[in-house]
N, C-alpha and C positions, 0 to 999 in steps of 0.2 A: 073448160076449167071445172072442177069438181067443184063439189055447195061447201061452204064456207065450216066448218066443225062447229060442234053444237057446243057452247060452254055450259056446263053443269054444273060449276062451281068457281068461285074469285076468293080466296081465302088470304089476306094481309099475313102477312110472316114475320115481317120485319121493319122498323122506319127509323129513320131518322131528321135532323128537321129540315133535308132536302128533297131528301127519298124513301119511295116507300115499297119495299117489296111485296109482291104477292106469288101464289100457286095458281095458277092458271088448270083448272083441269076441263078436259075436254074432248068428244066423243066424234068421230073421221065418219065421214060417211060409209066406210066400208065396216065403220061399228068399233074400232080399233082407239080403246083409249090412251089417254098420256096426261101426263101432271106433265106442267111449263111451269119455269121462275120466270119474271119479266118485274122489272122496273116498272113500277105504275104510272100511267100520263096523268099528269097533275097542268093546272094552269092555261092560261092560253098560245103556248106554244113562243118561240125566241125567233130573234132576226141577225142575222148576217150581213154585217150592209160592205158592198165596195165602191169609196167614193172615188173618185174617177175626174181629175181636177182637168181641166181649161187644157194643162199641157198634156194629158194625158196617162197620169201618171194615180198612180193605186195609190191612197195613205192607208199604211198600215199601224198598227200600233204597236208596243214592248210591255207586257203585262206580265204581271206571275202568275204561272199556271200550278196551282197545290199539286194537281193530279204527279206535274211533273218536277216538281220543287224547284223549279226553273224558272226564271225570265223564257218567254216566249213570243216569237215575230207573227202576231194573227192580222184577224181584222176586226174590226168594233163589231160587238154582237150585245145581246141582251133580251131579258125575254118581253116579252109584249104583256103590259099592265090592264088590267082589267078595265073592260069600256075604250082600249084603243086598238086602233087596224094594224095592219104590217107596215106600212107607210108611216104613219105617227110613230109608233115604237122604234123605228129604223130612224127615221129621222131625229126623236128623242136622242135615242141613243149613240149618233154621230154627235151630235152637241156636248153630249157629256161626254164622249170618250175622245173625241178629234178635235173639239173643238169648233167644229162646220155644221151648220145647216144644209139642207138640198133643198133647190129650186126645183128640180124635177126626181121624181125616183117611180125606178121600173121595177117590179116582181119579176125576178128571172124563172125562181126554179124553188120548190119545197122538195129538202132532202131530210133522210131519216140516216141515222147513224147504229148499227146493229139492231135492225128494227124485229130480229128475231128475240132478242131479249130488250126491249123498248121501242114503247112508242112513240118518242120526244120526235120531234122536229121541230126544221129551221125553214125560214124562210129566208132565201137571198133576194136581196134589192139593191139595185143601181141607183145608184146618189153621184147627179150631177149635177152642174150650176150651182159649185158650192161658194160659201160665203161665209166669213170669219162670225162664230156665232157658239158661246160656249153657257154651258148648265152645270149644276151642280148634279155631281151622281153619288154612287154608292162605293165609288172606286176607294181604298184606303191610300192611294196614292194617287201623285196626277203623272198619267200615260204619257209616253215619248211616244210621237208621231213621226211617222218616217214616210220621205215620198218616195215611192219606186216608181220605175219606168215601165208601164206595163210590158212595152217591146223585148223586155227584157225579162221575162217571167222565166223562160226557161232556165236564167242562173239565180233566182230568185229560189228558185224551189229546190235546188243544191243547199243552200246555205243549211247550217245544221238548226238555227233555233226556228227557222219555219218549216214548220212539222203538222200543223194539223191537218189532216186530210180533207173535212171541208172548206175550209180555205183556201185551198190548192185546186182543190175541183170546182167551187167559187170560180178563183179567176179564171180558169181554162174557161168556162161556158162565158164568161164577160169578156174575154177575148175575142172567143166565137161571134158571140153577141154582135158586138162592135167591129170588127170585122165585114160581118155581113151588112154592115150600115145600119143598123137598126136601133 
């Protein structure tokens, strides 16, 4: 693997109060420069959680997505607040978004979403051993929760309002997961 490009310069372009652009410029070891845009990583990174009830079944939730002016079928996500783990935040965030607590929760997998133009990542975790347990969030509405049958994923991912691609790649590896007994 070739040594990592030397950055020579981080110039902010653009922000606003979620995002913040930069120019990325930066020299290849074969000497060859390039200016990059990228999303600037801000924060301590977000959680994905898929809670995973008793029967076996995935809650999902019904949120509005701006990006998509849409109601959309995801899963509870949120980002992780300053001074907490992926575990705390994951599990915060099932409370305020599901409604449920976890008894137990596993770190499956940190995935990145166009990581050539950003560096954001998620953290997916399994939340199971749930129990009726709700917080207040940030949500302007309160979330419909929906139970899916995992076994049943593959018509799951037909449906048109579940769409986001880590949430789809989410449950395939918690399939796998689970499956393999683990």
């Amino acid at each position: 693997m070739p040594a990592k490009p030397e950055i020579l310069k981080v110039t902010p372009t653009a922000s606003s109060r979620l995002f913040q652009v930069e120019e990325l410029s930066l020299r290849f070891s074969n000497g060859a420069e390039r200016v990059y845009e990228r999303l600037a990583t801000r924060g301590n990174g977000a959680v994905m959680i898929v809670p995973i009830t008793a029967e076996g079944n995935v809650l999902l939730i019904r949120e509005y997505a701006a990006g998509l002016e849409d109601y959309t079928l995801t899963l509870p996500k949120g980002l992780i607040d300053p001074g907490e783990s992926a575990h705390q935040a994951a599990d915060r965030e099932l409370k305020e978004e599901a409604g449920f607590g976890a008894e137990s929760l596993h770190s499956l997998k940190v995935m990145t979403s166009a990581p050539n133009y950003m560096g954001h990542s998620i953290n997916v975790v399994i939340a199971r051993d749930l129990y009726p347990c709700r917080l207040e969030g940030d949500e302007p509405e309160e979330l419909e929760v929906i139970s899916w049958p995992l076994t049943d994923l593959d018509n799951l991912v037909l449906q048109e309002e579940f769409s986001e691609g880590r949430a789809i790649a989410a449950l395939y590896m918690t399939r796998t997961f689970l499956q393999n007994g683990l």
